[in-house]
C-alpha positions as CSV (number, residue, x, y, z in Angstrom):
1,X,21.3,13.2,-16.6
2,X,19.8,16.3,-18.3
3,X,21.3,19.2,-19.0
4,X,19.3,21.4,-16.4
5,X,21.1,19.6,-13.5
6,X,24.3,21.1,-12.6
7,X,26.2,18.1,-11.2
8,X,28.5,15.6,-12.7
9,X,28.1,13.4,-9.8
10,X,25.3,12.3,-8.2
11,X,22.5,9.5,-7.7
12,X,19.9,10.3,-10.3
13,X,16.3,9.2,-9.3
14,X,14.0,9.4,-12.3
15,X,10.5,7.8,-11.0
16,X,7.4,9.3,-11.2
17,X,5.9,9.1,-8.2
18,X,2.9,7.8,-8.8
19,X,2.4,4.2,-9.3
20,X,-0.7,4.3,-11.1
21,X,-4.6,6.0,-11.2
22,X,-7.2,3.2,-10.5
23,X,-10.6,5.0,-10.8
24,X,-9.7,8.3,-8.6
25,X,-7.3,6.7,-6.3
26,X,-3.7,7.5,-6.5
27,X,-1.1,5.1,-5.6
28,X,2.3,6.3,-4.8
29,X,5.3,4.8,-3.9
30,X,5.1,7.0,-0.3
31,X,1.7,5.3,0.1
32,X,3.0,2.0,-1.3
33,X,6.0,1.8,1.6
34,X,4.0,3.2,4.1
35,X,1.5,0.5,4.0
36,X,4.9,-2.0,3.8
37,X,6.0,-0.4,7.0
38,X,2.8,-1.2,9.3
39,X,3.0,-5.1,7.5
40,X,6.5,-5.3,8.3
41,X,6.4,-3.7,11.7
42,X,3.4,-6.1,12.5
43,X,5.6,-9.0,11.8
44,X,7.8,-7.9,14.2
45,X,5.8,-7.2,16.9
46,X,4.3,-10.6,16.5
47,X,7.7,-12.4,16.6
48,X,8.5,-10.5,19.4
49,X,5.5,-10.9,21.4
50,X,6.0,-15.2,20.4
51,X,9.4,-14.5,22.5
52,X,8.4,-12.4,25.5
53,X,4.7,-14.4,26.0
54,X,2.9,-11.6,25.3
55,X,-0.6,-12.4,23.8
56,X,-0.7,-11.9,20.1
57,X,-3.8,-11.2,20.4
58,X,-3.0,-7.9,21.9
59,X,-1.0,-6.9,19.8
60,X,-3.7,-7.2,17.0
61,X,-5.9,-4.8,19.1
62,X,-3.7,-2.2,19.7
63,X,-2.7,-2.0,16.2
64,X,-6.0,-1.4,15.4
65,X,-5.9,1.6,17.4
66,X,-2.4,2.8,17.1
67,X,-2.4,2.7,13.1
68,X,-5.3,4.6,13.0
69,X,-4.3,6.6,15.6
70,X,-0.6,7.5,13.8
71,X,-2.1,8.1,10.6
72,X,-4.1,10.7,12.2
73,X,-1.6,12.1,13.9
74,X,1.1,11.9,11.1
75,X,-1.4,14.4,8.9
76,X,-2.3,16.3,11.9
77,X,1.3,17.5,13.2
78,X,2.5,18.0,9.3
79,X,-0.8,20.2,8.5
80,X,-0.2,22.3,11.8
81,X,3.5,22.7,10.2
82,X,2.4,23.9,7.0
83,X,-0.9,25.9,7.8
84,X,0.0,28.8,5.6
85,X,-0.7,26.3,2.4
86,X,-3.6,24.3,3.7
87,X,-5.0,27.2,5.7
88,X,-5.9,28.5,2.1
89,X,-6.6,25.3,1.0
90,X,-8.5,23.2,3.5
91,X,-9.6,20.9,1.2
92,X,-6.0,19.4,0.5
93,X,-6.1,18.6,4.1
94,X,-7.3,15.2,3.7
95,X,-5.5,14.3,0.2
96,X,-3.6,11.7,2.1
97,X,-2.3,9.9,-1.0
98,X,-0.7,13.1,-2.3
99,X,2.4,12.1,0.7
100,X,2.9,15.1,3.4
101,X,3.1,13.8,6.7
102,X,4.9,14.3,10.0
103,X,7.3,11.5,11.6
104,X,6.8,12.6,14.8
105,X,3.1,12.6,14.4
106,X,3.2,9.4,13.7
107,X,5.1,8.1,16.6
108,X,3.0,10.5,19.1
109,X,-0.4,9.9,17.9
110,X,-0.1,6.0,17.5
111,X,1.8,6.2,21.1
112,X,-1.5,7.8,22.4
113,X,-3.7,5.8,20.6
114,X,-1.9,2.5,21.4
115,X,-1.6,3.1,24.8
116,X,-4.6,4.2,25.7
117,X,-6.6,1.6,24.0
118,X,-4.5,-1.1,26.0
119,X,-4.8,0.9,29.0
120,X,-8.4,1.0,28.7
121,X,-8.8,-3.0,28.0
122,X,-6.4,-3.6,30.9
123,X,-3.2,-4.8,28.6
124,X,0.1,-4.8,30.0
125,X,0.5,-1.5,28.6
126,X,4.3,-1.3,29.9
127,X,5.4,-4.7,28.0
128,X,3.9,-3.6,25.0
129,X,5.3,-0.8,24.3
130,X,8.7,-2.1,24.7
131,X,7.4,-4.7,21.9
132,X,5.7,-1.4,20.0
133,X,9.9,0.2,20.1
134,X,11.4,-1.9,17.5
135,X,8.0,-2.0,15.6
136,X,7.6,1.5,15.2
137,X,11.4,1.9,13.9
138,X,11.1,-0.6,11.3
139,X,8.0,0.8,10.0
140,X,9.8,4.1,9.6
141,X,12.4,2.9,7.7
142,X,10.5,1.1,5.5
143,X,8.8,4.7,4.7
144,X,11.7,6.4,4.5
145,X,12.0,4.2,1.0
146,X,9.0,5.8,-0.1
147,X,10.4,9.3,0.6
148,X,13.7,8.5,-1.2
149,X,11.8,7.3,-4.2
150,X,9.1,10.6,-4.2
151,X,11.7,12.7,-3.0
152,X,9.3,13.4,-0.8
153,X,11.5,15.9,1.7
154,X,14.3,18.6,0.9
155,X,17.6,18.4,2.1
156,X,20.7,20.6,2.1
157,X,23.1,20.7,-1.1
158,X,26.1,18.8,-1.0
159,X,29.1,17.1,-3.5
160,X,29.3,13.7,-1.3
161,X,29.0,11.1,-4.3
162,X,25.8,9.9,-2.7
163,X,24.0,13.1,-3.2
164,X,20.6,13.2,-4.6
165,X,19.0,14.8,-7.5
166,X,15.3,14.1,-8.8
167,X,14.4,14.0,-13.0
168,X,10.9,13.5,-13.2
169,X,9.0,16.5,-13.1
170,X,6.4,15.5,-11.1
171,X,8.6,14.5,-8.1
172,X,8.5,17.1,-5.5
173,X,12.1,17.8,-5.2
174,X,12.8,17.9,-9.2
175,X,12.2,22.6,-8.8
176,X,15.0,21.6,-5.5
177,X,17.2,19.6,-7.8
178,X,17.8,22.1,-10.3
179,X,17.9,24.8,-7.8
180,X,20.5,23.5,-5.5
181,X,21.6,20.4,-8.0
182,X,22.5,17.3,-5.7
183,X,21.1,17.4,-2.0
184,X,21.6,15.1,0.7
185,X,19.0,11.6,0.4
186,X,18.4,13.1,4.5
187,X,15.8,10.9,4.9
188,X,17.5,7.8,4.0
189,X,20.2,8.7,6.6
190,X,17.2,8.5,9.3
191,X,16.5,5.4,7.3
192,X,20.3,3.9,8.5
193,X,19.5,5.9,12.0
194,X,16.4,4.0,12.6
195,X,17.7,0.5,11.6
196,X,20.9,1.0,13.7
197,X,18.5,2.0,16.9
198,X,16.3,-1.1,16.2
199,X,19.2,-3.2,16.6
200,X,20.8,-1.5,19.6
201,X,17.5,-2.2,21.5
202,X,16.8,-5.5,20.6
203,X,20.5,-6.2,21.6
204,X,20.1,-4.5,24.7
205,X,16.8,-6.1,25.4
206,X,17.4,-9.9,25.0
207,X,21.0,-9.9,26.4
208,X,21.2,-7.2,28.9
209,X,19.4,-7.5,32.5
210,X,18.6,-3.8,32.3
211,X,15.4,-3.6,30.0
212,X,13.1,-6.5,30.6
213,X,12.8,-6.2,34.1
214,X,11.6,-2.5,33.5
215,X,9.0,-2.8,31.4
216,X,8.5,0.6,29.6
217,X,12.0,2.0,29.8
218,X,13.3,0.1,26.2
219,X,10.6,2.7,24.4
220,X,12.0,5.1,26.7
221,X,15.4,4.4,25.2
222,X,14.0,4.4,21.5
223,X,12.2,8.1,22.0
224,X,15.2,9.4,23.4
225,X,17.5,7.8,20.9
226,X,15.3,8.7,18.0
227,X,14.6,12.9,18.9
228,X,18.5,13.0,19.3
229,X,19.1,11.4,16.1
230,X,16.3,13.4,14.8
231,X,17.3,16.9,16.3
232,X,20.9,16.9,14.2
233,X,19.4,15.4,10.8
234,X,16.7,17.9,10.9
235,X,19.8,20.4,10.2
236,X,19.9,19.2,7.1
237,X,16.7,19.6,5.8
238,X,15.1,22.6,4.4
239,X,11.4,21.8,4.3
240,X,10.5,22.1,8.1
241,X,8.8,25.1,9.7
242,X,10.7,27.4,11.7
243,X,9.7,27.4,15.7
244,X,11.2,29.8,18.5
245,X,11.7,32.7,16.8
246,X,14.0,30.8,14.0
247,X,16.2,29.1,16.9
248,X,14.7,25.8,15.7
249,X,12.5,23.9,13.4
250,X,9.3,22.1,14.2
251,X,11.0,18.9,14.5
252,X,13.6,19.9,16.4
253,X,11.5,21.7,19.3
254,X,9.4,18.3,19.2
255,X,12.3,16.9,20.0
256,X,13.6,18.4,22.7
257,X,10.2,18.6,24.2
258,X,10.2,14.8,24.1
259,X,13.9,14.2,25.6
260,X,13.2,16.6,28.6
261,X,10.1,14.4,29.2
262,X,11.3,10.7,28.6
263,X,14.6,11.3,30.5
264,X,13.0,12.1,34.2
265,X,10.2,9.1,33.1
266,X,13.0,6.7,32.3
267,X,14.5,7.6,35.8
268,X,12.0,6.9,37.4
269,X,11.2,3.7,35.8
270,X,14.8,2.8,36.4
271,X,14.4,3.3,40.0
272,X,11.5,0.6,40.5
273,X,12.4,-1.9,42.0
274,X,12.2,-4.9,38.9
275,X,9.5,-6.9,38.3
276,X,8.9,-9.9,39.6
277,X,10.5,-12.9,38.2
278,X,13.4,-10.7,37.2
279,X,16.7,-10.4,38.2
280,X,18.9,-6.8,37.5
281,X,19.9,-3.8,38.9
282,X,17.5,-2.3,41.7
């Protein structure tokens, strides 16, 4: 480690994140897992629809519209955060392979786009987005890699032994890392968060009686789940907009705004009476 980092202890991460220039495309590593994430959350989806009869076909469709659809709103939501830099630079606004994009965009604008393509086909719209829970969660952690490689987001200092600090000087956290020396790797704790979820679900889904006979209320579970997880990790991050007057961050307000929504819709989904062919609570 060089002498500009004050730390003895610490994960050092020396990548340049870029991957490589062909023509004028830039491949980074945060574009390189993001595209992993959509492959490996299609696999999923497909495995689960194979279980729970669902038409693969479907599933193809949707994802047509929901990637598309999360992209958009991944840029859109992280843009809106940041509109003092790209308000001066509107231009930079579509420099996608340059990284800078919202989570929670993500997950809203592909849950828009998703369901209102298979809303408009006439899909089970209810089954599929208990498919679309465990997809979407593995596809975030698979991006979360590319953040911990880029360094993509900046976290709190701290002297755990898994703190990170960032070499290269084209990384976007290496000003950060000699700043503050070694941060918390924030994201990658998401990274473990979303994992953990995306077993809890699937556990609760195939063994339980509460879930399948609900259709809907498992992505319920895995909004809720995630903006709670989300809400205390964002404390340790120090690259989020402020909202509310400084009260909370962007992410945080996002949120809460989506717990005091899914927790009224995942009681009333609980109250239906389950569908048929299903045993489980009424």
């Amino acid at each position: 480690m060089g002498p500009l980092f004050s730390t003895a202890l610490a994960v050092e991460i020396p990548w340049d994140p870029n991957i490589a220039t062909l023509g004028g495309l830039v491949l980074t590593w945060h574009g390189l897992f993001t595209a992993l994430g959509v492959l490996a959350g299609m696999w999923v989806a497909l495995r689960l629809a194979d279980r729970t009869g669902y038409d693969p076909d479907h599933v193809y469709s949707i994802a047509l519209a929901a990637v598309p659809s999360g992209i958009i709103g991944a840029r859109a939501l992280f843009v809106a955060e940041h509109w003092d830099a790209y308000g001066q630079n509107p231009g930079e606004i579509l420099a996608l392979t340059e990284g800078g994009i919202s989570i929670w965009g993500a997950i809203l604008g592909g849950f828009l786009g998703g369901t209102l393509y298979a809303w408009w086909r006439g899909f089970p719209v209810g089954p599929g987005l208990d498919i679309g829970a465990p997809t979407m969660l593995l596809g975030q952690a698979v991006g979360r890699l590319g953040d911990l490689v880029n360094g993509e987001h900046l976290a709190t200092a701290t002297d755990l032994p898994w703190g990170v600090v960032y070499t290269h000087p084209d990384s976007p956290a290496f000003a950060h890392s000699i700043a503050v020396g070694a941060h918390h790797p924030a994201t990658t704790y998401e990274l473990m968060g979303d994992l953990a979820i995306m077993g809890i679900l699937l556990a609760l889904y195939f063994r339980s009686t509460w879930f399948r006979p609900r259709p809907g209320l498992l992505f319920l579970a895995y909004l809720a789940s995630y903006a709670s997880m989300r809400f205390f990790l964002t404390y340790l991050r120090v690259d989020s907009a402020e909202a509310l007057s400084g009260l909370l961050r962007v992410p945080q307000l996002v949120s809460v705004v989506v717990v005091l929504a899914v927790v009224p819709l995942a009681i009333w989904v609980w109250r239906r009476a389950p569908a048929p062919g299903h045993g489980g609570h009424s």
